[in-house]
C-alpha positions in Angstrom: 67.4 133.8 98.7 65.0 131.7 96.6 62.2 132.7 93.9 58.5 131.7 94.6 55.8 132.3 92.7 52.1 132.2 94.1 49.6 131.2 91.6 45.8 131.2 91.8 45.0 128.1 89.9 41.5 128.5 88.0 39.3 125.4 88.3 39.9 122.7 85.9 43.2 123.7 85.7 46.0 120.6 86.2 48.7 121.1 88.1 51.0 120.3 85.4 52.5 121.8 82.2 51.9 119.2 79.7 49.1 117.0 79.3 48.1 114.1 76.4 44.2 114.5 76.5 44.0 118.4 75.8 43.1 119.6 79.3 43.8 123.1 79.9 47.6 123.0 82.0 49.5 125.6 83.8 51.6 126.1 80.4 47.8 127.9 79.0 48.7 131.1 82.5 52.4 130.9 83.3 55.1 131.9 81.0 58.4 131.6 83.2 60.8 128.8 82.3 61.8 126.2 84.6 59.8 126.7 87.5 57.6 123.4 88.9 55.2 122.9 91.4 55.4 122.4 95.0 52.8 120.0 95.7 50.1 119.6 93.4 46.1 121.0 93.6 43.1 119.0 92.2 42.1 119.6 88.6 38.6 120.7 90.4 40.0 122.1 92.7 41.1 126.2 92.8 43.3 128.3 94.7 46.9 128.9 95.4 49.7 126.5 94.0 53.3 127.9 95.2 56.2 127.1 92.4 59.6 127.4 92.2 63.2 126.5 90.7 65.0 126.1 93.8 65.1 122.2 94.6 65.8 122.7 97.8 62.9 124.8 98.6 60.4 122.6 96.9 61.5 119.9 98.6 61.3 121.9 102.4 57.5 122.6 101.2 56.5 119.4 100.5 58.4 117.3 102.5 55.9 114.2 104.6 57.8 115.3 108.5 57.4 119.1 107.8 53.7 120.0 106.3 53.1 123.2 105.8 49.5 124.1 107.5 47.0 124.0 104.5 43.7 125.8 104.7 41.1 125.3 102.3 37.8 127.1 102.1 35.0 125.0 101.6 31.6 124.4 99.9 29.4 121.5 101.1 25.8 120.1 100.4 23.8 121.0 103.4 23.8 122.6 106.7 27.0 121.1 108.1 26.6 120.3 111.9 28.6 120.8 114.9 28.9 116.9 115.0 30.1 116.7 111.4 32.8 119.6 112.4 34.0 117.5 115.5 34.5 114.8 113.4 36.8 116.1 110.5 38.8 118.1 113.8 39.5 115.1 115.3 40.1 112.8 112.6 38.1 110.6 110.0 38.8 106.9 109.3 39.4 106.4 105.2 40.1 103.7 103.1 44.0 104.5 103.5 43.6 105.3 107.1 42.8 107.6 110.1 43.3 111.4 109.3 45.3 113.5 111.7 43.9 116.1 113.9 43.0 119.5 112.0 41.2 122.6 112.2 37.6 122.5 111.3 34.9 125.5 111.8 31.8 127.0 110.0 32.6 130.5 108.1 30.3 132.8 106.4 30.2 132.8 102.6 33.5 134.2 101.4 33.6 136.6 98.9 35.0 134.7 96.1 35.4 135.1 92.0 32.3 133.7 90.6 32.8 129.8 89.0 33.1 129.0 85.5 29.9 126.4 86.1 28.1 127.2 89.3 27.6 124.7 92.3 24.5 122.7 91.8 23.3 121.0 95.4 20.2 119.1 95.3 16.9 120.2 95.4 16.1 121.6 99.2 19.5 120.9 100.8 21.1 124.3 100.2 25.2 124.5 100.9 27.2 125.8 103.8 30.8 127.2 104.2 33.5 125.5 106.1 37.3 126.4 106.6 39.0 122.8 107.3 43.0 123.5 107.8 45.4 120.2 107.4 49.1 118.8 108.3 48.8 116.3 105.6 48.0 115.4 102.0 46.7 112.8 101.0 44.9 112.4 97.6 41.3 113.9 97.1 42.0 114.2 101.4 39.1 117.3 102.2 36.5 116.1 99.4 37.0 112.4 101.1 36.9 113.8 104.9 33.4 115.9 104.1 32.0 112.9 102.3 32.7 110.6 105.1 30.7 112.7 107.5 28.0 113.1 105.3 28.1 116.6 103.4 29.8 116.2 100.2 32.4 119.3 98.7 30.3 121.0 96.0 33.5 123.9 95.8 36.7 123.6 96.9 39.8 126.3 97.3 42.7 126.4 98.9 43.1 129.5 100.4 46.6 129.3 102.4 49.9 127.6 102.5 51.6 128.5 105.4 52.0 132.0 105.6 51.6 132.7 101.6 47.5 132.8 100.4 45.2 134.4 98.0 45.0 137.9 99.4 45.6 140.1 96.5 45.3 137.7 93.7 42.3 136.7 91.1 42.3 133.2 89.4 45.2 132.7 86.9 47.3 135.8 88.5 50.8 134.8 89.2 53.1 136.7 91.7 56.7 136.7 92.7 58.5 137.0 95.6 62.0 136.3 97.0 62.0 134.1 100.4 65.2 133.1 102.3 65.2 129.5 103.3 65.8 128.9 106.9 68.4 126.1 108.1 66.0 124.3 109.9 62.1 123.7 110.1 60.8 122.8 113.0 57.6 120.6 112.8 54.3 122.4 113.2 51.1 121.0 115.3 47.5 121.9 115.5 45.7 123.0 118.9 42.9 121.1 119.6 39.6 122.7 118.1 37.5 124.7 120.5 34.2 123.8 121.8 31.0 125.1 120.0 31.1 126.4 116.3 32.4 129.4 115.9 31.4 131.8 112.6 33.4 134.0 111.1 32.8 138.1 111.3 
């Protein structure tokens, strides 16, 4: 058995313990020693970080062959279009490549704790919800893939990893739980997106 902690990390939060220009760390919410992330979240980014002390099991999180499905609840400039959702399903070209297939649909407004420093879209444009969910993770990967299709991320939180999320928790809440580590991880693969854009409720 293994020790994993979920953690809600606020915005501008880094998704480190120490840091040499004053920027607010997980050392200012999380008091248990030697625990370290698996994976890392964007200092603008929120939403869930998973630690733990157990090598092993940070290493079966992270690890490039076996991604754990991330879904991320997104903010854009604009009324996203069915187009726009097609392309970041099926894969955007970047500067460091192609991105694999993901999950990609339009979701209502999610009920969400209110941001330190609200989303400010230009005049007229307005913001939409998406809910993109990816095998990979590349650096800055969603804010890239929405502002390669032409609706940048205004708001960005990752809602799931795997089968651990948010549910129950409020920025800078932390909780444990004990999780056996299986012998063998089998690699995971998205189905294909569905036709037409589906809305949430």
């Amino acid at each position: 058995m293994s020790d994993l902690y979920l953690f809600y990390k606020p915005w501008q939060v880094l998704s480190q313990f120490t840091d040499d220009k004053g920027r607010s760390t997980l050392a200012d919410f999380i008091k248990t020693e030697g625990i370290y992330p698996a994976g890392r979240l964007d200092y603008d980014s929120e939403g869930l970080l998973l630690l733990t002390d157990d090598g092993a099991l940070q290493a079966r999180i992270t690890h490039p062959e076996f991604k754990l499905p991330k879904t991320y609840w997104v903010q854009v400039e604009g009324q996203i279009t069915e187009e726009a959702l097609k392309a970041l399903s099926d894969g955007v070209e970047l500067n460091d490549g192609k991105t694999r297939p993901a999950r990609a649909r339009l979701m209502k407004e999610p009920k969400l704790p209110a941001r330190a420093e609200p989303v400010n879209p230009r005049p007229g444009l307005g913001t939409s919800w998406i809910e993109i969910t990816l095998l990979e993770g590349r650096n800055r990967q969603v804010r890239r893939m929405t502002a390669h299709v032409g609706f940048p991320t205004l708001r960005l939180v990752r809602w799931s990893i795997g089968n651990w999320s948010l549910e129950h928790l409020r920025p800078s809440q932390i909780k444990k739980t004990r999780i056996h580590l299986p012998a063998k991880q089998h690699k995971v693969v998205l189905k294909p997106r569905k036709k037409g854009v589906k809305k949430e409720g």
